[in-house]
C-alpha angles and dihedrals in degrees: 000000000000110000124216133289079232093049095041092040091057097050087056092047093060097040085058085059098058090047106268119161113258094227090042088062094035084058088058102059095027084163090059099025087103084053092044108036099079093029080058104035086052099054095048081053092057094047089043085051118110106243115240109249127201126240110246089250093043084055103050087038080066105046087049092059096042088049092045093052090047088058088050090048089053099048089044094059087046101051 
């Protein structure tokens, strides 16, 4: 029975994520190594990637919004 590219996708996926080697896993499925290859590339790119941080001041700018908008929401439900 040949599984599906999702099914089999997935199972790469995870097996990235413990620290598999892409053409090890590629070797395993060679009929579906020309699907796999970029969906897989791709996502080691985007775990490989550095995270955006926020300033200090970005950030509190932030929390100040969201707590302001908590307080509207409360005295909205009040009122």
């Amino acid at each position: 029975m040949r599984r599906e590219f999702a099914d089999i996708l997935d199972e790469c996926l995870r097996e990235l994520n413990r620290g598999a080697d892409l053409e090890a896993l590629l070797r395993r499925y060679p009929d579906r190594a020309s699907e796999l290859r970029p969906l897989l590339e791709a996502a080691l790119a985007v775990r490989e990637a550095p995270r955006p941080r926020l300033s200090p001041r970005a950030n509190a700018a932030g929390r100040q919004r969201l707590m302001r908008a908590v307080a509207r929401k409360r005295r909205e439900r009040e009122a």
